[in-house]
PyMOL Python script that loads the backbone (N, CA, C, O; Angstrom):
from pymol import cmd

cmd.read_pdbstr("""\
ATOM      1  N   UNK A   1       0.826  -1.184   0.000  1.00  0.00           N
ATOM      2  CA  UNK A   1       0.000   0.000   0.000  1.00  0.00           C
ATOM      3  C   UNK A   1       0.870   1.247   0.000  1.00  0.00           C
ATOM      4  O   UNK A   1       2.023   1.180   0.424  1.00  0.00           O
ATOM      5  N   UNK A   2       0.434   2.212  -0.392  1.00  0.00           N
ATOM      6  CA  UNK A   2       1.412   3.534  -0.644  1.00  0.00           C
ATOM      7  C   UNK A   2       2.501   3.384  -1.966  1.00  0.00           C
ATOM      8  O   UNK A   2       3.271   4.315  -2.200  1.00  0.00           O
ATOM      9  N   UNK A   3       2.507   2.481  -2.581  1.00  0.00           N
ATOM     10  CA  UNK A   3       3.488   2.544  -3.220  1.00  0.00           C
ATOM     11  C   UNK A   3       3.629   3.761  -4.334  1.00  0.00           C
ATOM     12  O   UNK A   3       2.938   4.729  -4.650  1.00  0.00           O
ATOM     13  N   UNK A   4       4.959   3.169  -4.781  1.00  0.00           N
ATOM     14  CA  UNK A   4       4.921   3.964  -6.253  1.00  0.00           C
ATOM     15  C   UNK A   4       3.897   3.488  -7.069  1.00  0.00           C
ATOM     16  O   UNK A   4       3.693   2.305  -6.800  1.00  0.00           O
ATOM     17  N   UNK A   5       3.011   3.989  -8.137  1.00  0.00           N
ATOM     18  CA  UNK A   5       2.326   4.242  -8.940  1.00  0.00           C
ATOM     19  C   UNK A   5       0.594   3.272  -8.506  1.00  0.00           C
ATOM     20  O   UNK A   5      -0.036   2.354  -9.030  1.00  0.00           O
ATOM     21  N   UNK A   6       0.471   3.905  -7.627  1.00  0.00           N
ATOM     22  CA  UNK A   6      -1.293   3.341  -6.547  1.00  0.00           C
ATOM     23  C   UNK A   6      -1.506   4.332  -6.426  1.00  0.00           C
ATOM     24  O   UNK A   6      -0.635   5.194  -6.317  1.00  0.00           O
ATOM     25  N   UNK A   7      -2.863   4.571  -6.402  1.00  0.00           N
ATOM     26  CA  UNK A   7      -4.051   5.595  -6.737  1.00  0.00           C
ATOM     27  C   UNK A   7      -5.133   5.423  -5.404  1.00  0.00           C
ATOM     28  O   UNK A   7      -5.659   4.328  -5.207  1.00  0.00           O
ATOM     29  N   UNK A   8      -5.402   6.536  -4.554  1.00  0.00           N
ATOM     30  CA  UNK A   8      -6.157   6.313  -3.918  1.00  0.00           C
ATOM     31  C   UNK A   8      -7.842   6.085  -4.691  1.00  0.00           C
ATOM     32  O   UNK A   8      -7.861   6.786  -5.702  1.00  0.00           O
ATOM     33  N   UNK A   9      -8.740   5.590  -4.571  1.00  0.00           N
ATOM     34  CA  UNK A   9      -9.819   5.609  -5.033  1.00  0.00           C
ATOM     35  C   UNK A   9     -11.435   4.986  -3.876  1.00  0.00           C
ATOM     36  O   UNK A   9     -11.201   4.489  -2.774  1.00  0.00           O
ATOM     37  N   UNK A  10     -12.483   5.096  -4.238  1.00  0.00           N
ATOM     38  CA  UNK A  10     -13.198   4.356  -3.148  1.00  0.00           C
ATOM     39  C   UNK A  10     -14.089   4.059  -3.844  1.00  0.00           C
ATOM     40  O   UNK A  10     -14.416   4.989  -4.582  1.00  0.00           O
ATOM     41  N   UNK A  11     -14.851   2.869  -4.005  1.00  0.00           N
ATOM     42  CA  UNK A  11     -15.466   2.160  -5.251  1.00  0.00           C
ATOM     43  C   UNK A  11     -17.058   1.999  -3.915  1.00  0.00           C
ATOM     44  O   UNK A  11     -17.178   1.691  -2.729  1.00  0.00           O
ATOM     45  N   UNK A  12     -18.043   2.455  -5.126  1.00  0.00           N
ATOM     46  CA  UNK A  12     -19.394   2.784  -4.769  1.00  0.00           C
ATOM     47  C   UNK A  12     -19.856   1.171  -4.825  1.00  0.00           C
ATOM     48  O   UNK A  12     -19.265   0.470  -5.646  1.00  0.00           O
ATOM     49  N   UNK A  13     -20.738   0.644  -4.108  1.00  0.00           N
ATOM     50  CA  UNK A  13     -21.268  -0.958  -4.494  1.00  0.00           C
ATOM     51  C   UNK A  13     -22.960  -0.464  -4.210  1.00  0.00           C
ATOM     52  O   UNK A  13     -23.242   0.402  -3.383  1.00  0.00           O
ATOM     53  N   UNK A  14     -23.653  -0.949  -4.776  1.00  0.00           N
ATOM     54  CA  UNK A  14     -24.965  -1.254  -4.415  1.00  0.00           C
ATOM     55  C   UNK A  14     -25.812  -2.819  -4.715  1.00  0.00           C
ATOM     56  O   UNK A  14     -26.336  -3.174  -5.771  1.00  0.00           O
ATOM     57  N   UNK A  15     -25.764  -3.282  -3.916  1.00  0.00           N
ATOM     58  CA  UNK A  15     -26.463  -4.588  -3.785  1.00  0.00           C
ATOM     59  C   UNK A  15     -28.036  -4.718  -3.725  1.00  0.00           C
ATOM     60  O   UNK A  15     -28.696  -4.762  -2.687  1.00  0.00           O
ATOM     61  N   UNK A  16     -28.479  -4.766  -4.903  1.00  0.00           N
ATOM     62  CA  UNK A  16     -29.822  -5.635  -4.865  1.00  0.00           C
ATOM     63  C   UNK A  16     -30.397  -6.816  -5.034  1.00  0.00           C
ATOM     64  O   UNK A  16     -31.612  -7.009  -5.097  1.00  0.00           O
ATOM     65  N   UNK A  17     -29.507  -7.663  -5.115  1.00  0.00           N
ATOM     66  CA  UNK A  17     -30.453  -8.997  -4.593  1.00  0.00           C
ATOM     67  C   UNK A  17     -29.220  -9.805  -3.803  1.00  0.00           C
ATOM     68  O   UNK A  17     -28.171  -9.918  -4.438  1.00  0.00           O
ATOM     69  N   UNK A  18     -29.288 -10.449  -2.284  1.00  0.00           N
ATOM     70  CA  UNK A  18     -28.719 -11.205  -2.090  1.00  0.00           C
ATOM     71  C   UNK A  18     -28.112 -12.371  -2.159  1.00  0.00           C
ATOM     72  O   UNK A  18     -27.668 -12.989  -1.192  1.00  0.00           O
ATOM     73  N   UNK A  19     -28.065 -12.772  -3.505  1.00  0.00           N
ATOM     74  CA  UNK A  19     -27.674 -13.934  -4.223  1.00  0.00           C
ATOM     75  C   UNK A  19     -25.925 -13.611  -4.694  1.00  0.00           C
ATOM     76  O   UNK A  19     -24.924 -14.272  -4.971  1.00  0.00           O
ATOM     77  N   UNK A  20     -26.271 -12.366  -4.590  1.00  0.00           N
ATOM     78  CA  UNK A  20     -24.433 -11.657  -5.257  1.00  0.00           C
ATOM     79  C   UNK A  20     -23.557 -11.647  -3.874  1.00  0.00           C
ATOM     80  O   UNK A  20     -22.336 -11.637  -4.028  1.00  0.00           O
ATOM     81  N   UNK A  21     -24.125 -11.650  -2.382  1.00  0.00           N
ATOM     82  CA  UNK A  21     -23.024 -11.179  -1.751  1.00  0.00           C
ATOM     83  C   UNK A  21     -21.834 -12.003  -1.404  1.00  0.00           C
ATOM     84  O   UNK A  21     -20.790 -11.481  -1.011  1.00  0.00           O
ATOM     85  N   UNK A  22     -21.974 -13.202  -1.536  1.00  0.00           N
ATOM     86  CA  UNK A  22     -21.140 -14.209  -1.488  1.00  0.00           C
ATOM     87  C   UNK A  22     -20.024 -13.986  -1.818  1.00  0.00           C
ATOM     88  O   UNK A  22     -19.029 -13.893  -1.099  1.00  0.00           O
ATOM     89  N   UNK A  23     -20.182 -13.807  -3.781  1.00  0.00           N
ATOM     90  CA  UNK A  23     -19.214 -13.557  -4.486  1.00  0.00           C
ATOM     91  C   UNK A  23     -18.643 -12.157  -4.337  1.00  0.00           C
ATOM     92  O   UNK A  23     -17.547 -11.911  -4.839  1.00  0.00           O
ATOM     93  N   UNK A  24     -19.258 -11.313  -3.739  1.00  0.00           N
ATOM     94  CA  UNK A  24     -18.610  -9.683  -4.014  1.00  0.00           C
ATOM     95  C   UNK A  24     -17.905  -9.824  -2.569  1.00  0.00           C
ATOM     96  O   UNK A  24     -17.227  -8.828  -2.318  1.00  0.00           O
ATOM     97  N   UNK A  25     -17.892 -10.639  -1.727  1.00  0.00           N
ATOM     98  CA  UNK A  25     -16.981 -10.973  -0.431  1.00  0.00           C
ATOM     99  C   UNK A  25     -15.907 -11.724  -0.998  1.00  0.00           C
ATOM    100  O   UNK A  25     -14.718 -11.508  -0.764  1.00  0.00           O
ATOM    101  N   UNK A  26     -16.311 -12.513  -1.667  1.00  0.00           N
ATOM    102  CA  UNK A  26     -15.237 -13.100  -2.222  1.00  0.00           C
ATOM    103  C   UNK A  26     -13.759 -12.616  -3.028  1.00  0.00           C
ATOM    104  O   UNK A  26     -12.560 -12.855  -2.888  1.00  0.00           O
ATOM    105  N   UNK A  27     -14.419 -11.986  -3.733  1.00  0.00           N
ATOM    106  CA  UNK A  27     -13.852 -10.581  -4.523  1.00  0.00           C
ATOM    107  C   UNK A  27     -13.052  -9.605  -3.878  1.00  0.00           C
ATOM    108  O   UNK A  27     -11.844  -9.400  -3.995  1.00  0.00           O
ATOM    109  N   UNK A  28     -14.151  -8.864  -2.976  1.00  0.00           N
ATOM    110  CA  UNK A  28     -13.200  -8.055  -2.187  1.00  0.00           C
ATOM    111  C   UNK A  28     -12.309  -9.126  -1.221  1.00  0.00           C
ATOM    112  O   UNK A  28     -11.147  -8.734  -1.325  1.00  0.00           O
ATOM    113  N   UNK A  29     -12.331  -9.815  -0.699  1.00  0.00           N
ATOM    114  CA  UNK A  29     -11.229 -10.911  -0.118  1.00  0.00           C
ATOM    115  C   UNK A  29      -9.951 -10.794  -0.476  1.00  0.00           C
ATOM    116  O   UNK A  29      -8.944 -10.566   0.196  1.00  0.00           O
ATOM    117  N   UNK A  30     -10.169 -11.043  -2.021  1.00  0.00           N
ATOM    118  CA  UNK A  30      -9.240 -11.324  -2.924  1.00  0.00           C
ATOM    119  C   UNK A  30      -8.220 -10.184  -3.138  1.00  0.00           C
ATOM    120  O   UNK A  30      -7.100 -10.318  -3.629  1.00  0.00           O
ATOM    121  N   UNK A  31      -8.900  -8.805  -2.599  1.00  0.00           N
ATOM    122  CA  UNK A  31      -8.240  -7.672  -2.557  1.00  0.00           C
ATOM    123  C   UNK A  31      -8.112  -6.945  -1.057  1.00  0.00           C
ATOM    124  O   UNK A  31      -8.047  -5.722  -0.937  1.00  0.00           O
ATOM    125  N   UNK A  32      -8.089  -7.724  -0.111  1.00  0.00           N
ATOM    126  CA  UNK A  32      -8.191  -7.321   0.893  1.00  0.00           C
ATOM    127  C   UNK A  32      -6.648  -6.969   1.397  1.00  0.00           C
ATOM    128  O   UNK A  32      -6.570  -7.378   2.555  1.00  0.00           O
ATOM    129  N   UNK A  33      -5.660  -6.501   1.076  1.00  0.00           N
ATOM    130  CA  UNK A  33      -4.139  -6.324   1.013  1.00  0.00           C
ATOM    131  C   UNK A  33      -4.164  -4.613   0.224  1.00  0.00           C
ATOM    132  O   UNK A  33      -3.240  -3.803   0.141  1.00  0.00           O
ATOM    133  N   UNK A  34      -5.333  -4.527  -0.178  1.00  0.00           N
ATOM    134  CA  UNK A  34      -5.099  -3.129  -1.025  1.00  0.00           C
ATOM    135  C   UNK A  34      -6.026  -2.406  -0.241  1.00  0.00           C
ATOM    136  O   UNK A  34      -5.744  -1.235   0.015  1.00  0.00           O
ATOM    137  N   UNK A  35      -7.009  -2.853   0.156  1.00  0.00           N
ATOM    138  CA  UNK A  35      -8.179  -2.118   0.690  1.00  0.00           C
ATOM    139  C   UNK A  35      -8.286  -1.607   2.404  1.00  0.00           C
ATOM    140  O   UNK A  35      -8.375  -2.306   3.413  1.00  0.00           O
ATOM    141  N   UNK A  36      -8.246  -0.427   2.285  1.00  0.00           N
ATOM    142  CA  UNK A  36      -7.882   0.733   3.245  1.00  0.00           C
ATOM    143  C   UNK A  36      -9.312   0.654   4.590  1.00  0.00           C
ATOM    144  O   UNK A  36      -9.136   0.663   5.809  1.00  0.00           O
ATOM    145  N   UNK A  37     -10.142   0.610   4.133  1.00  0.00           N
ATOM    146  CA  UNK A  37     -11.397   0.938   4.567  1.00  0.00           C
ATOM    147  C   UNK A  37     -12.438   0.086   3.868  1.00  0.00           C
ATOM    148  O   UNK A  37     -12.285  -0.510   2.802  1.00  0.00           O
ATOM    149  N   UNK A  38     -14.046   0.137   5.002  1.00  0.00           N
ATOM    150  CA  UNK A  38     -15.090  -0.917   4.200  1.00  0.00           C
ATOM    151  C   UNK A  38     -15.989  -0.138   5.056  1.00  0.00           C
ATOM    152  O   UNK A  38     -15.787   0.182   6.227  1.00  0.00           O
ATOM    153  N   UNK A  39     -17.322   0.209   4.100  1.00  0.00           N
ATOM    154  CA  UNK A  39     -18.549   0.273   5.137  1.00  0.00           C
ATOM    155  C   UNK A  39     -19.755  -0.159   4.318  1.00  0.00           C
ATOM    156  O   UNK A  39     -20.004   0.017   3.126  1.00  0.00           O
ATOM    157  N   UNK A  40     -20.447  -0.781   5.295  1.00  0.00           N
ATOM    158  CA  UNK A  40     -21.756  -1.428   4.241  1.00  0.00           C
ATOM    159  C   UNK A  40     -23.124  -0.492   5.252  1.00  0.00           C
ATOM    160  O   UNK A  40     -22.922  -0.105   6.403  1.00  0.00           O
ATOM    161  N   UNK A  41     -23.943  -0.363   4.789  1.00  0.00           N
ATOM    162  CA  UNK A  41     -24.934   0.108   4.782  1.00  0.00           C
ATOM    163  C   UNK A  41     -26.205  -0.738   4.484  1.00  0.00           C
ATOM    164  O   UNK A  41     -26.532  -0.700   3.298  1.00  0.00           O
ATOM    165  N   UNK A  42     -27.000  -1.497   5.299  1.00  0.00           N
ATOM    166  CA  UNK A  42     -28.245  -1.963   4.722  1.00  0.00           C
ATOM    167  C   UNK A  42     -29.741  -0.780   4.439  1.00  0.00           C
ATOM    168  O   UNK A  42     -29.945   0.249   5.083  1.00  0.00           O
ATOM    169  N   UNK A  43     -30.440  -1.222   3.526  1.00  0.00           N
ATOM    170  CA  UNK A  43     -31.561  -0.353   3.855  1.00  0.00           C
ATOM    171  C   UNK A  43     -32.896  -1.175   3.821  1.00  0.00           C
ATOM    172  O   UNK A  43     -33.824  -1.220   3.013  1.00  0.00           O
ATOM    173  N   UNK A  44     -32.620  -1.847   5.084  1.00  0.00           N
ATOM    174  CA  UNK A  44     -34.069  -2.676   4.471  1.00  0.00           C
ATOM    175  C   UNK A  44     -35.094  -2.621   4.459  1.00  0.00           C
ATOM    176  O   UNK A  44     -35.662  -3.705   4.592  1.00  0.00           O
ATOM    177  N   UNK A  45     -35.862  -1.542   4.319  1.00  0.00           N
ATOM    178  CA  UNK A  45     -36.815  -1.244   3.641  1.00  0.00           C
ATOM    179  C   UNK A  45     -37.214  -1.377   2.225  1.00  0.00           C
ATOM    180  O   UNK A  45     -38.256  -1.759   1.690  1.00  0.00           O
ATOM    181  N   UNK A  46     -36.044  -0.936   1.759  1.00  0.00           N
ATOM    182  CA  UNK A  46     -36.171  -1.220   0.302  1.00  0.00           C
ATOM    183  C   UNK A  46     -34.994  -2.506   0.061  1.00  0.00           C
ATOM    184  O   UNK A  46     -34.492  -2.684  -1.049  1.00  0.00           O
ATOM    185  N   UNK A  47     -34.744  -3.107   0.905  1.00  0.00           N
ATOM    186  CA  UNK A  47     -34.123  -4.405   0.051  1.00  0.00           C
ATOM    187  C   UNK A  47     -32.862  -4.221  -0.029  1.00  0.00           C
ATOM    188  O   UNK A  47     -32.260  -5.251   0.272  1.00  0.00           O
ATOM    189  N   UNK A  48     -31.962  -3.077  -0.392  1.00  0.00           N
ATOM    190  CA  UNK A  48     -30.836  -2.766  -0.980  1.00  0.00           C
ATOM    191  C   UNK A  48     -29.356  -2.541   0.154  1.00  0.00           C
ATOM    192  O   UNK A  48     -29.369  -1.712   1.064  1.00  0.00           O
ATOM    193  N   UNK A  49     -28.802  -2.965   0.016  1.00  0.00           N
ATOM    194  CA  UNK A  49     -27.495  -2.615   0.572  1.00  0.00           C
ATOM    195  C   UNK A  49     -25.897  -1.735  -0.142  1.00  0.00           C
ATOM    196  O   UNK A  49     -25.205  -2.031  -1.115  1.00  0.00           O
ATOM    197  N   UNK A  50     -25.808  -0.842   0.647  1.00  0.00           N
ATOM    198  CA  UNK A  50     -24.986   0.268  -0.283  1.00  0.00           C
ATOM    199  C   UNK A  50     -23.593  -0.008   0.539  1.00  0.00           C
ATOM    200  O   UNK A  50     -23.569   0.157   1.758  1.00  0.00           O
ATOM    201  N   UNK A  51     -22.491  -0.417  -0.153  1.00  0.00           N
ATOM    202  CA  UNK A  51     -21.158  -0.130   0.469  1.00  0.00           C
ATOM    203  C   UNK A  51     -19.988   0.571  -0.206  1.00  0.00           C
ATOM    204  O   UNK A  51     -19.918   0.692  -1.429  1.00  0.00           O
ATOM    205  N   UNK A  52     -19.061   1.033   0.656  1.00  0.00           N
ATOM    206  CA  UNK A  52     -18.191   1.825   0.428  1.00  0.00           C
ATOM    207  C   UNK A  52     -16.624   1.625   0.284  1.00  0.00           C
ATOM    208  O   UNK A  52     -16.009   1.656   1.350  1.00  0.00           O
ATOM    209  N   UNK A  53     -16.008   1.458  -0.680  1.00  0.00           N
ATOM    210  CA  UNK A  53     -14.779   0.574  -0.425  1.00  0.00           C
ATOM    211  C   UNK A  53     -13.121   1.320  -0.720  1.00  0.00           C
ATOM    212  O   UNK A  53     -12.632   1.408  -1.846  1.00  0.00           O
ATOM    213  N   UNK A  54     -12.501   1.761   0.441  1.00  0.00           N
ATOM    214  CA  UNK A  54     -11.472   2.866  -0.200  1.00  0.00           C
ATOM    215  C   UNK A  54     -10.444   1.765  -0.425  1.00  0.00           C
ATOM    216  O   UNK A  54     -10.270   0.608  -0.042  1.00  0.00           O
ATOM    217  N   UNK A  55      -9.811   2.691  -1.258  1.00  0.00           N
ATOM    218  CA  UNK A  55      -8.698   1.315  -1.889  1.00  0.00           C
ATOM    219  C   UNK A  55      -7.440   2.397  -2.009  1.00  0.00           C
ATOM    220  O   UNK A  55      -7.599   3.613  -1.906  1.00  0.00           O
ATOM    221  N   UNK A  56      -6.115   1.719  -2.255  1.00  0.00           N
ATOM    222  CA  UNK A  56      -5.201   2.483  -2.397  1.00  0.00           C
ATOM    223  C   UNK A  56      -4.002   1.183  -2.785  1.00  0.00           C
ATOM    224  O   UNK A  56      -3.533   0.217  -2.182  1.00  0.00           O
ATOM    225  N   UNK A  57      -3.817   1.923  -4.398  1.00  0.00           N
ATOM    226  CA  UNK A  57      -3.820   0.311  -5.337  1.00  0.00           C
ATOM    227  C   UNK A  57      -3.247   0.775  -6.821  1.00  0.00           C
ATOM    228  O   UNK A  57      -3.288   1.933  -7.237  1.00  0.00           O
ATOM    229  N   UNK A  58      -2.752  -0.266  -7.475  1.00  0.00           N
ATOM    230  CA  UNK A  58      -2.278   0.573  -8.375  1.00  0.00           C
ATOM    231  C   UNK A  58      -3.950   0.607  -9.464  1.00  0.00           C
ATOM    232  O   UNK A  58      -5.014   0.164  -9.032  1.00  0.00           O
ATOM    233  N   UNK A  59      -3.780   1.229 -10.867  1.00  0.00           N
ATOM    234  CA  UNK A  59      -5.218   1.884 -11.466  1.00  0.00           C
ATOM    235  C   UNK A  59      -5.544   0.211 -11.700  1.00  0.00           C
ATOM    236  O   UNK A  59      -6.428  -0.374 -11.073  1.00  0.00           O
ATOM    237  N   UNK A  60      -4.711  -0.410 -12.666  1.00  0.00           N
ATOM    238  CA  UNK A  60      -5.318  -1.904 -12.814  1.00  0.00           C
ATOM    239  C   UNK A  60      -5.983  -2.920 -11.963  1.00  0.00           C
ATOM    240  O   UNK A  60      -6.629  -3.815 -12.509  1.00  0.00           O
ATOM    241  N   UNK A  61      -5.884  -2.861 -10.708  1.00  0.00           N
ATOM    242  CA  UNK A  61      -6.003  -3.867  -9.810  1.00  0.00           C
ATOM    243  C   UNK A  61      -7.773  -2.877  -9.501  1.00  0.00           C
ATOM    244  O   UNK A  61      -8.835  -3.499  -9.491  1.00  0.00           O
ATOM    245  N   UNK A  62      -7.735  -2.007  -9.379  1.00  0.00           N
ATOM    246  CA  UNK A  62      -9.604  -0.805  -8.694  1.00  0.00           C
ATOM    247  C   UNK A  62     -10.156  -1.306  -9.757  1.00  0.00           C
ATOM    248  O   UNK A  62     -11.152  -2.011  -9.588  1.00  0.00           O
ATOM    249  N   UNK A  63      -9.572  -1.034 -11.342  1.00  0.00           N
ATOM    250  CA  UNK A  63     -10.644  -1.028 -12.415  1.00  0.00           C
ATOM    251  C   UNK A  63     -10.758  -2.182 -12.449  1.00  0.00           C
ATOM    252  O   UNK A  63     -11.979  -2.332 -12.410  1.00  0.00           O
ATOM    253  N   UNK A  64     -10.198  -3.392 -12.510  1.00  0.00           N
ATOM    254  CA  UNK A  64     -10.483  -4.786 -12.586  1.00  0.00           C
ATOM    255  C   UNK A  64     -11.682  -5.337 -11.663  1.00  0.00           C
ATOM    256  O   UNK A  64     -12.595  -6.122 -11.920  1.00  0.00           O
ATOM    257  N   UNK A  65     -11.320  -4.589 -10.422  1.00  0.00           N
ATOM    258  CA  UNK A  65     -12.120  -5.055  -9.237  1.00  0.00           C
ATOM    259  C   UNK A  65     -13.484  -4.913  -9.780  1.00  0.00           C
ATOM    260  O   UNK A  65     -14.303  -5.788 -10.062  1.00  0.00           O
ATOM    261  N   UNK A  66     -13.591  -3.071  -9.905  1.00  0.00           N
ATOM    262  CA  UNK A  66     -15.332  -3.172 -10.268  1.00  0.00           C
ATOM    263  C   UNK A  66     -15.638  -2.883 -11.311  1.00  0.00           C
ATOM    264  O   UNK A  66     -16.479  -2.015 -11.544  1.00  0.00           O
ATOM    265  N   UNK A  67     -14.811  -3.772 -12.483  1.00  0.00           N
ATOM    266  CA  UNK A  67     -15.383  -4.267 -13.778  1.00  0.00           C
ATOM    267  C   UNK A  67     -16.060  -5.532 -13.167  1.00  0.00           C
ATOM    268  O   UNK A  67     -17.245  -5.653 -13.481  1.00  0.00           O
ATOM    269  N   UNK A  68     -15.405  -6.757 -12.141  1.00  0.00           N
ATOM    270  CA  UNK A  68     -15.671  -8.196 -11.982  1.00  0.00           C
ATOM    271  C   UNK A  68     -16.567  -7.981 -10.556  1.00  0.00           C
ATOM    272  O   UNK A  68     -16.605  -9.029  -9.911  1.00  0.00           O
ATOM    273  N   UNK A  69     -17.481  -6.569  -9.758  1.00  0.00           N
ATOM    274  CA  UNK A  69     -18.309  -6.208  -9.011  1.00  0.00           C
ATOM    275  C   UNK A  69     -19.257  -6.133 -10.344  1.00  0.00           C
ATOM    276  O   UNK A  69     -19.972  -7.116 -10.541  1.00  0.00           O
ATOM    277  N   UNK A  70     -19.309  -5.257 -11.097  1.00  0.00           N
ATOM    278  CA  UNK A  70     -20.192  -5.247 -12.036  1.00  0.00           C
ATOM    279  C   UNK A  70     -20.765  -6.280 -12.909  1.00  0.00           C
ATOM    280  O   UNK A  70     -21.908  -6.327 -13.363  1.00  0.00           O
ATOM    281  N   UNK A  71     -19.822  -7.076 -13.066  1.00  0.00           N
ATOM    282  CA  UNK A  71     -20.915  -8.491 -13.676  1.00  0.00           C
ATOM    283  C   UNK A  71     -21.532  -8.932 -12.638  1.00  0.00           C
ATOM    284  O   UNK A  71     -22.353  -9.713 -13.121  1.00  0.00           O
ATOM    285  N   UNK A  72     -21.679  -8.934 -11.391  1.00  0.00           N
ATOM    286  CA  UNK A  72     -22.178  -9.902 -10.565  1.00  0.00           C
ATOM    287  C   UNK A  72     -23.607  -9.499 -10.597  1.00  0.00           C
ATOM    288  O   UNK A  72     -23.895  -8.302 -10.598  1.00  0.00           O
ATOM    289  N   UNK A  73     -24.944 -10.850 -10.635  1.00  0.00           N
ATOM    290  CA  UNK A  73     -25.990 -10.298 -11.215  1.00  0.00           C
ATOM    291  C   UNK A  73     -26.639  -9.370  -9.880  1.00  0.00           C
ATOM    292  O   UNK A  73     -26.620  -9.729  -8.702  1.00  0.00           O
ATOM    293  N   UNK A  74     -27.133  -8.257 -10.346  1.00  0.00           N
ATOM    294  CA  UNK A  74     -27.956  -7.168  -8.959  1.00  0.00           C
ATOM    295  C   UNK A  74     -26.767  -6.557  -8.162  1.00  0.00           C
ATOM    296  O   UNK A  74     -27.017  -6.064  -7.062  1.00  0.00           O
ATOM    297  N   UNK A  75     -25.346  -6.553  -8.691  1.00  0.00           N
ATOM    298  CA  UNK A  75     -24.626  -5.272  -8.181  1.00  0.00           C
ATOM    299  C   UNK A  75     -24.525  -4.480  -9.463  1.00  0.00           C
ATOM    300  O   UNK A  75     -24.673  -4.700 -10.665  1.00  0.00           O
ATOM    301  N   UNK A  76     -24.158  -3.298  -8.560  1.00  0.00           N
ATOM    302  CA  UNK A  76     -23.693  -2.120  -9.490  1.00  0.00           C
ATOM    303  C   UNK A  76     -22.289  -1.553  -8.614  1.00  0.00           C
ATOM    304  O   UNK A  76     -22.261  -1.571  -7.384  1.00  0.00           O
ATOM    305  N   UNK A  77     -21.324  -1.132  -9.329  1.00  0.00           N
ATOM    306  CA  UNK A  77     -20.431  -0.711  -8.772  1.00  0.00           C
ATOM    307  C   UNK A  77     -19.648   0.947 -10.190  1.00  0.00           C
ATOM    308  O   UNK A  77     -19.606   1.001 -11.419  1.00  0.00           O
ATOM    309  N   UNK A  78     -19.270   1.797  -9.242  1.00  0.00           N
ATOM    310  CA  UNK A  78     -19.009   2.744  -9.903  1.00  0.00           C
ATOM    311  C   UNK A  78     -17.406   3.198  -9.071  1.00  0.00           C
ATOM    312  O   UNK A  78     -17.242   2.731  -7.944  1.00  0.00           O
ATOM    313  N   UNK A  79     -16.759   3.717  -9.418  1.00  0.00           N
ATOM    314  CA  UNK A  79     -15.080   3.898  -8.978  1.00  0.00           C
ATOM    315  C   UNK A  79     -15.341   5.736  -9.059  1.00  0.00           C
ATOM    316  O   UNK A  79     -16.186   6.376  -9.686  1.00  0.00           O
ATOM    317  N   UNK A  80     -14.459   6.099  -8.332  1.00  0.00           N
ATOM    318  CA  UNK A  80     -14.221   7.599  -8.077  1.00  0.00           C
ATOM    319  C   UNK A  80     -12.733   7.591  -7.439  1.00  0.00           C
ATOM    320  O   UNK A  80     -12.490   7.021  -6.376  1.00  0.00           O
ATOM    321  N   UNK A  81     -11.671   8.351  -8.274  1.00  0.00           N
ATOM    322  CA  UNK A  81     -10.113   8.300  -8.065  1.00  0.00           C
ATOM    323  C   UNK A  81      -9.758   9.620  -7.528  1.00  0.00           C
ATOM    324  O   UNK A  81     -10.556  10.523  -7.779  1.00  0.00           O
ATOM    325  N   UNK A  82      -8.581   9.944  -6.749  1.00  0.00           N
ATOM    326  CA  UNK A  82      -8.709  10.703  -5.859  1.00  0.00           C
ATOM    327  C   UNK A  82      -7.661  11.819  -7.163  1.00  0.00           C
ATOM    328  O   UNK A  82      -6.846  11.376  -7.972  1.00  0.00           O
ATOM    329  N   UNK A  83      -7.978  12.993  -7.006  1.00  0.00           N
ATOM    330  CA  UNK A  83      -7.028  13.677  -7.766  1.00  0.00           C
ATOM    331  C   UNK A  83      -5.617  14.041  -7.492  1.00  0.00           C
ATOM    332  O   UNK A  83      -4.948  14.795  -8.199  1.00  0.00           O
ATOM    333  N   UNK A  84      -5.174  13.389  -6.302  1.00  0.00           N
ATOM    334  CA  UNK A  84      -4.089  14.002  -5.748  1.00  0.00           C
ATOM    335  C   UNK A  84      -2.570  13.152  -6.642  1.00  0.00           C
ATOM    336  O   UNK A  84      -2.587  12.084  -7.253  1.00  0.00           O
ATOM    337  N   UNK A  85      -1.696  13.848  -6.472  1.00  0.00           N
ATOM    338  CA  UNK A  85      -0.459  12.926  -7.517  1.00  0.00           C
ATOM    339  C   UNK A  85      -0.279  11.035  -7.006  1.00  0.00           C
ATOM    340  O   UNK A  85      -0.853  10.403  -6.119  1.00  0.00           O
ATOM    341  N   UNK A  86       0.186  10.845  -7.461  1.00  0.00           N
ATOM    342  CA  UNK A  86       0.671   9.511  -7.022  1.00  0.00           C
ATOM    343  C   UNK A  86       1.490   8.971  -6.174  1.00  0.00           C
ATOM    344  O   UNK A  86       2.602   9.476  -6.328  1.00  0.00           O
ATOM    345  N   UNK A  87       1.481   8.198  -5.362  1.00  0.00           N
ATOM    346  CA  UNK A  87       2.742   8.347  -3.870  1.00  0.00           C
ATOM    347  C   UNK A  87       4.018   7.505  -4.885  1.00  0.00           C
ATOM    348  O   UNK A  87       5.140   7.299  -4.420  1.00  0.00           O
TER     349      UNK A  87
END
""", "prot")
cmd.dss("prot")
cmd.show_as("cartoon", "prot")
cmd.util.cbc("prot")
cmd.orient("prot")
């Protein structure tokens, strides 16, 4: 973490159907060496669970992540990179 050429970023998740969370634990698991921070949010009222995932990583390893959050069926995942230079 911190290295040369890692990007802080924090990747948006929204979970609607619980059939995906398995695998998006799984996933983030798999990146759990890069990942800074985690917060999940249920709303159950409406069903949905929203989490928050800061990462600090190089760009390939975030975009991979929630390209392979985004196939999972009933997530959505969106990335937001921090503008600051690169450590």
């Amino acid at each position: 973490m911190g290295d040369k050429d890692t990007k802080l970023a924090v990747i948006a998740i929204v979970v609607e159907k619980e059939e995906g969370v398995r695998e998006l634990n799984e996933l983030l698991h798999g990146c759990s060496g890069y990942i800074i921070g985690r917060m999940g949010i249920p709303h159950r009222e409406r069903g949905v669970s929203l989490i928050s995932i800061a990462m600090d990583a190089p760009a390939d390893v975030i975009s991979a992540l929630s390209g392979k959050l985004g196939r999972i069926c009933g997530v959505s995942a969106k990335v937001a990179y921090s503008k600051l230079p690169e450590s």
